[in-house]
Structure formats: structure tokens, C-alpha cells
C-alpha positions as CSV (number, residue, x, y, z in Angstrom):
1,X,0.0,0.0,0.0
2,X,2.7,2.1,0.3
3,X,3.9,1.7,-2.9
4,X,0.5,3.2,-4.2
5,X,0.5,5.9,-2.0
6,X,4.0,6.9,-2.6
7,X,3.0,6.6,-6.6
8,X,0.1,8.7,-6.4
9,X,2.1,11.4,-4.4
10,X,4.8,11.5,-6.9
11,X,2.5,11.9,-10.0
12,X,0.3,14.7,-7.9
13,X,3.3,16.3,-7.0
14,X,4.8,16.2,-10.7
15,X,1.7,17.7,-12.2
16,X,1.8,20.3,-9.5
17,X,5.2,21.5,-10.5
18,X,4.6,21.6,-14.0
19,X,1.4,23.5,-13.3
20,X,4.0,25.9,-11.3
21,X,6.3,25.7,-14.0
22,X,4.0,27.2,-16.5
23,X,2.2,29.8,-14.5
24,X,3.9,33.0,-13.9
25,X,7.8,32.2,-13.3
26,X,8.4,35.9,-12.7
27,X,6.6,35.7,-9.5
28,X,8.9,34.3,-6.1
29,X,6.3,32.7,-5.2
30,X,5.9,30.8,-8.1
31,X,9.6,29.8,-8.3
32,X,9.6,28.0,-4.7
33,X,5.7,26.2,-5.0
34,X,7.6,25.0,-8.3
35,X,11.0,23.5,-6.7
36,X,9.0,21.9,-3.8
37,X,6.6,20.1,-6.1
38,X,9.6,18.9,-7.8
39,X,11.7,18.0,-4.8
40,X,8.2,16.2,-3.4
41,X,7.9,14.5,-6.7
42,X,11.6,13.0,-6.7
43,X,11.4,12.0,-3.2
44,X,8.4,9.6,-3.7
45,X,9.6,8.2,-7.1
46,X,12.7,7.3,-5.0
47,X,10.7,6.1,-2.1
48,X,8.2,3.9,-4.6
49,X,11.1,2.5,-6.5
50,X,12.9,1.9,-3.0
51,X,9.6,-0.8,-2.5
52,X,11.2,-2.9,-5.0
53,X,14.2,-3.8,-3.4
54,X,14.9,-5.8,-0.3
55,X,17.6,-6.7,2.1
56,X,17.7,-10.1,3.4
57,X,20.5,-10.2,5.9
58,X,23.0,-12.9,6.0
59,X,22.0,-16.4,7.7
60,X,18.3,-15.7,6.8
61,X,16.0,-16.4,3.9
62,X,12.7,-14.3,2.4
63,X,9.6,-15.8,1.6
64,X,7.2,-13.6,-0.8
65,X,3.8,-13.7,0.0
66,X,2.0,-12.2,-2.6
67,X,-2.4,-11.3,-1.6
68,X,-1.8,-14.7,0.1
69,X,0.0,-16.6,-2.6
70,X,3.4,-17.4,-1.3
71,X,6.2,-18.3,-4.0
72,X,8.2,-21.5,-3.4
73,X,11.4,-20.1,-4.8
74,X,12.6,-17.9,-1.5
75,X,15.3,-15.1,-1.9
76,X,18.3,-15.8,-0.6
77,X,21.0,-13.3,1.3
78,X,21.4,-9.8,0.1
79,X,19.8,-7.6,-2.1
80,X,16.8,-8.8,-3.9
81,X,14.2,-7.2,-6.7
82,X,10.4,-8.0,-5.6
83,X,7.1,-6.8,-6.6
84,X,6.4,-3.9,-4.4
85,X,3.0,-5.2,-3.5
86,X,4.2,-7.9,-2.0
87,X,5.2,-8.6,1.6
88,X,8.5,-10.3,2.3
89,X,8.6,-12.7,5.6
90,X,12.1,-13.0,6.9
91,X,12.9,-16.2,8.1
92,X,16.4,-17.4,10.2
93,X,18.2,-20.3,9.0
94,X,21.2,-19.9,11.4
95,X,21.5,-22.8,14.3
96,X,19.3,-21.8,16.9
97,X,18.7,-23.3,20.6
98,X,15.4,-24.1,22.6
99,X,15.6,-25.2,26.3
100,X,13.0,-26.5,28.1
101,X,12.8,-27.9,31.5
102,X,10.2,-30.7,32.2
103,X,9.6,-33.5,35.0
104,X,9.8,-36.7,32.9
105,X,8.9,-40.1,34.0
106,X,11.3,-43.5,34.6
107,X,10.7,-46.8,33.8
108,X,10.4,-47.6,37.4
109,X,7.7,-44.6,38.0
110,X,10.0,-42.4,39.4
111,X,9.3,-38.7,38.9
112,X,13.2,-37.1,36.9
113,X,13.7,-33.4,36.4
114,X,15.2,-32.9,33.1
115,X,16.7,-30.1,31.5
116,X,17.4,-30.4,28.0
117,X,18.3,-28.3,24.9
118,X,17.9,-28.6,21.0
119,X,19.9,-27.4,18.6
120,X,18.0,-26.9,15.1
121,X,18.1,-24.6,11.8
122,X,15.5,-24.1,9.5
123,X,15.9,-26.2,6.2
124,X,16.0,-22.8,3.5
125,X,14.7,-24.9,1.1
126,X,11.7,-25.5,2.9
127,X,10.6,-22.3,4.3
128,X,7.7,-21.5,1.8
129,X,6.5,-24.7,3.2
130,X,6.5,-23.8,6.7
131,X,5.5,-20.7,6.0
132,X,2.0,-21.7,4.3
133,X,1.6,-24.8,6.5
134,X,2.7,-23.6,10.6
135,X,3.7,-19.9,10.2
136,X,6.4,-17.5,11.7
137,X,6.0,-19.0,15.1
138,X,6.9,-22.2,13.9
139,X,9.2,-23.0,17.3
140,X,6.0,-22.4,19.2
141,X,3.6,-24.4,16.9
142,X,5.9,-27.6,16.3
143,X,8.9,-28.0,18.1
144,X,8.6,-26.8,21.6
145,X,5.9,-29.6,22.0
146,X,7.3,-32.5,19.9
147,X,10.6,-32.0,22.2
148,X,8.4,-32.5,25.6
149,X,6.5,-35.3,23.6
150,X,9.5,-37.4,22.4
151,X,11.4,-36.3,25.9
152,X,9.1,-38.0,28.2
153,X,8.2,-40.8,25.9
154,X,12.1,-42.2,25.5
155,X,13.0,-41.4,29.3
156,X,9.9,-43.7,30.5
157,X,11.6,-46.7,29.0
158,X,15.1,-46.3,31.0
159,X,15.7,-46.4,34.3
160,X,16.6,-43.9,36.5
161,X,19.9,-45.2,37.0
162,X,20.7,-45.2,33.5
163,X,19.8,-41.0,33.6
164,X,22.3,-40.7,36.2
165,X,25.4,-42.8,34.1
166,X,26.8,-43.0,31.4
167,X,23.7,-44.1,29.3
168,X,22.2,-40.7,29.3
169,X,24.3,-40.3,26.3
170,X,22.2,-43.1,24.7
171,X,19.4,-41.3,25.8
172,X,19.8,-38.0,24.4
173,X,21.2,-39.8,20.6
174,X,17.6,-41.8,21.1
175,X,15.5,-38.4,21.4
176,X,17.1,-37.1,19.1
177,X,16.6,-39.4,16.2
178,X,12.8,-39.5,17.5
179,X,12.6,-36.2,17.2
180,X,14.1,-35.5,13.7
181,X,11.2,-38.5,12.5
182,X,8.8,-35.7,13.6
183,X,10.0,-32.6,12.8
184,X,12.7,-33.1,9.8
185,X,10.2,-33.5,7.4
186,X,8.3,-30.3,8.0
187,X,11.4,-28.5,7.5
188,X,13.1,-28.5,10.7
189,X,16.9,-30.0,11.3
190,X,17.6,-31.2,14.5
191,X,21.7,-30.9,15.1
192,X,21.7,-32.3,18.5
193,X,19.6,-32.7,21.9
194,X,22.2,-32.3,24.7
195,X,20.8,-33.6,28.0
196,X,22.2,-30.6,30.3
197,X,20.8,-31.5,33.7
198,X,19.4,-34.6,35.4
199,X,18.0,-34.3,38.5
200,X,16.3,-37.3,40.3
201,X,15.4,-37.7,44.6
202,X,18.0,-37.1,46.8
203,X,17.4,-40.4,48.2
204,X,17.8,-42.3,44.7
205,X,20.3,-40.3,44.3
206,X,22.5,-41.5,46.9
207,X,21.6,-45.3,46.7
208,X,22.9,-44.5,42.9
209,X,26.2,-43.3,43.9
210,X,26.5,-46.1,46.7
211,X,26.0,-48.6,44.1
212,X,28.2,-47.8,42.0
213,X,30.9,-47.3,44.7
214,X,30.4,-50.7,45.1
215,X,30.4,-52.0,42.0
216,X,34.0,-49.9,41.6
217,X,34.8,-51.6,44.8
218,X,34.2,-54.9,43.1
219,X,35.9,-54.4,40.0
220,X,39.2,-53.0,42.2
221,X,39.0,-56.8,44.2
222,X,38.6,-58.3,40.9
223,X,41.9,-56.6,39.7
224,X,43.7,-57.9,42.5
225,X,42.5,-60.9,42.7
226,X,43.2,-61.6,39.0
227,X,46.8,-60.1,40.2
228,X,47.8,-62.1,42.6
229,X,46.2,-65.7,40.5
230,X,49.2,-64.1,38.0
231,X,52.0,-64.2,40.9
232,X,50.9,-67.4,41.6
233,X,51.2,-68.8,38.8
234,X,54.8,-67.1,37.9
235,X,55.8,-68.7,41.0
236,X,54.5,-72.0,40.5
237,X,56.0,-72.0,37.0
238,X,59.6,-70.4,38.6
239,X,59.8,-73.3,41.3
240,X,59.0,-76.0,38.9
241,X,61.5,-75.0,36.5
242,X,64.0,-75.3,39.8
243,X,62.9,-78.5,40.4
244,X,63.6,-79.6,36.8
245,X,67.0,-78.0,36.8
246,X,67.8,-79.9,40.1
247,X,66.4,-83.2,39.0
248,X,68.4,-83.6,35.6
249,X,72.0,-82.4,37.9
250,X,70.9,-85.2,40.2
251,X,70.6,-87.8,37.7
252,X,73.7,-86.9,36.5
253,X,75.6,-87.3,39.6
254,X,76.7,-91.0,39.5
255,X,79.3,-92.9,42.7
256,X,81.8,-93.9,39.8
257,X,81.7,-90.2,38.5
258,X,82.3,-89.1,42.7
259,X,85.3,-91.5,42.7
260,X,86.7,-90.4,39.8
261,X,86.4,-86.3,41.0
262,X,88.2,-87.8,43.8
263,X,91.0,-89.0,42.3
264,X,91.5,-85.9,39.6
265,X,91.5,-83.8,43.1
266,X,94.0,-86.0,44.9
267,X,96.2,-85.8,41.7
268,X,96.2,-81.6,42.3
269,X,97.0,-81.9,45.7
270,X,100.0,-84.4,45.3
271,X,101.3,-82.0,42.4
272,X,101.0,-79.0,44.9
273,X,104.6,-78.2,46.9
274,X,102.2,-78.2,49.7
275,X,103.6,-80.3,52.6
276,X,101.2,-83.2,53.5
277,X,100.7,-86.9,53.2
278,X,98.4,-88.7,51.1
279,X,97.3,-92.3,51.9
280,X,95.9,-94.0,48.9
281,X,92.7,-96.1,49.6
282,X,92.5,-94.9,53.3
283,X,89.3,-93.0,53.5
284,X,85.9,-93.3,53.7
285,X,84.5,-95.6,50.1
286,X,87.9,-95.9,49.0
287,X,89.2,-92.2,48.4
288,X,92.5,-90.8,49.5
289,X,93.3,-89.5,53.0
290,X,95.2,-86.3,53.3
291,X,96.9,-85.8,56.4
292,X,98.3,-82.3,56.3
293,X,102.0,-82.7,58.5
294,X,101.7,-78.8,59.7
């Protein structure tokens, strides 16, 4: 409409300065009636022709509804040439974050606080579509509720335990890819649903941590356990190799082998200048006696 009206200005003020223009010139009075028609008329031709452009900032699209009918080809970033009767919606495409915080239920009927995010963009290609089918408030209308939805449907098949561990991971990957069934196709990307606070009974949560104290306790004894079955079994397998090592020496010890030690020995001594005697046959089995004569 403004269009229009700036049109109809500039063509009233244009015949009014050529009106001026060819009255009396000689008059003052006709001279400025004549520049401010023609300063008025240049003013609304640039303010009608300044209808056909628009600026859609970066990260954001334009949908151009025209009397109702929206166009499925949507302008992109920067400066764009529209019909001036038509109104451009400006929609953000950038990645944008809801939080909501809800009491969800367990799968043991427990009662969990949950605070959790999304992370989403609007698909530019589908924008028109969103436009015609939900509207501008689009968050309001289809997300905000799907994410409650999905949120409390997924948590009530866990237990509370596993909102408290490392599972909540699991969790937030499994509302997320419910979530993008729901919402991708009506032109909303989920990036990611990060789970940013759990809160469950102070009771449940104590017994939680208790647990798994335990359980950490278990796993230590375990370790050890496991440890020591390890020593045991190195030392086992050091003392039998001992017992091998001593059983093959013993079986090669033999009396005729002892004898004739004996006699190699007796054959050092006698060779030493060492003074002694030696009495062949003399001692005990048959081996020499030394006497020594200091």
C-alpha cells in the first residue's frame, strides 16, 4: 500500500510543478511552489522505487507472499528485486537453541527433572512450506511440544539409573533421532539434543552413587585378585622350572663319577709343593686320606 501511495504522491506532486512551471515564473512565489513540487515528486519516485528492493541479511532467507499466494522459490542473502506489493517474511536459517525444563517419568515410575536443549536450523529450502503450513512462530507451533513429547516418551523406557550414568548419552542420541522423525520432514533440522541437567530424589540419588561405589569396589577386588592368581602362577612355574633343573644335575651325579672327581682332586693336591701326606685307599668308600703334617 505504500507503494500506491508513494506513486500517487509522486505523480500529484509532478503535475503540481509543472502546473507551477508554466504559471507566472516571474513571481517568487511561483519559483519555490515550483521547486517543492519537484523536490516532493523526486522523493516519492525514490521512495516507490525503494519498494522494489529488499535486504535479506546474512543467515536468513525471504519468503514472498503475494495477496496470500506465497512463492516456493525464496530469496536468498542480500539484495533482492520483488514486486512492491508484496510482503517479504524474513525467516532465520542460522542454528538456533530451545531449552526446556520438564519432570519426565522413569521406567520404574519415578518422577526425573530434566533439562534439556535442542539445537536446530530451519531447512531454507523449505521455508515457503513452513510458512504456508505452521507460520512465523513455527518454534511455538511444532517444536517446543514435539521435544516435551518425544522427551518423556524415550525417558519412561530407562531407568533412572541409567539418567544418572553413562547411558544418558544413549538417551539423548535416542530423542534425538525420534525427534528428527517428527520434525525433519516439516522442515526443521535437529543438530543435537544435549541432556544438560538430570536431576532425580536425593534419596535415589544416593543409593545410585553407593552402588556404583560398590560395583567400583568390586571391580578393584577383581583386579587384584586376578593379580595375585598371575603371581601365583609365575611362581608355581619359577619353582617348577628349579625342580627340573635340580632333578636332571641329580641324575647326572653317579658314585663312579664321585670317585673319579676324587682321584682328579687327589692328583692336584699331590702335584702342589704343599707339605702333607696322602694315603691312597685310606678314607671313607675308597678315596684318598690327606693328612696335612703342619
Amino acid at each position: 500500500m505504500f507503494f500506491i501511495l508513494s506513486v500517487l504522491v509522486a505523480i500529484g506532486s509532478a503535475i503540481a510543478w509543472w502546473s507551477a512551471r508554466r504559471g507566472s515564473v516571474s513571481t517568487q512565489l511561483s519559483r519555490g511552489s515550483s521547486a517543492i513540487f519537484g523536490a516532493a515528486a523526486v522523493l516519492f519516485v525514490l521512495l516507490a522505487f525503494g519498494q522494489m528492493i529488499t535486504v535479506v541479511p546474512a543467515g536468513n532467507v525471504g519468503v514472498v507472499d503475494f495477496f496470500g499466494t506465497v512463492s516456493q522459490n525464496t530469496l536468498k542473502a542480500g539484495i533482492n528485486i520483488i514486486n512492491p506489493l508484496a510482503r517479504v517474511i524474513k525467516f532465520s536459517v542460522k542454528t538456533e537453541e530451545i531449552k526446556e525444563t520438564m519432570d519426565v517419568p522413569s521406567k520404574e515410575g519415578l518422577t526425573v527433572q530434566l533439562e534439556i536443549s535442542a539445537l536446530y536450523h530451519l531447512n531454507p529450502e523449505k521455508a515457503a512450506e513452513v510458512y504456508k503450513s505452521v507460520g512465523e512462530n513455527y518454534v511455538e507451533i511444532l517444536l517446543e511440544p514435539q521435544v516435551r513429547s518425544v522427551a518423556r516418551g524415550v525417558t519412561a523406557g530407562y531407568d533412572a539409573r541409567a539418567l544418572y550414568t553413562s547411558e544418558r548419552e544413549v538417551l539423548a542420541q535416542t530423542i534425538m533421532v525420534d525427534l528428527e522423525k517428527l520434525v525433519e520432514p516439516r522442515g526443521i533440522t535437529i543438530e543435537s539434543v544435549p541432556l544438560r541437567r538430570v536431576g532425580l530424589p536425593s534419596g535415589l540419588t544416593a543409593s545410585i552413587e553407593e552402588k556404583l561405589r560398590a560395583e567400583q569396589e568390586s571391580q578393584r577386588m577383581q583386579f587384584v585378585l586376578t593379580k595375585e592368581k598371575q603371581e601365583a602362577e609365575r611362581k608355581r612355574i619359577e619353582a617348577q622350572g628349579i625342580s627340573d633343573f635340580q632333578n636332571i644335575v641329580t641324575r647326572g651325579i653317579s658314585e663312579p663319577l664321585l670317585r673319579w672327581k676324587g682321584i682328579e682332586a687327589t692328583e692336584k693336591i699331590a702335584a702342589s709343593p704343599n707339605a702333607k701326606v696322602i694315603i691312597i685307599g685310606a678314607g671313607k668308600d675308597g678315596l684318598p686320606l690327606i693328612l696335612d703334617t703342619k
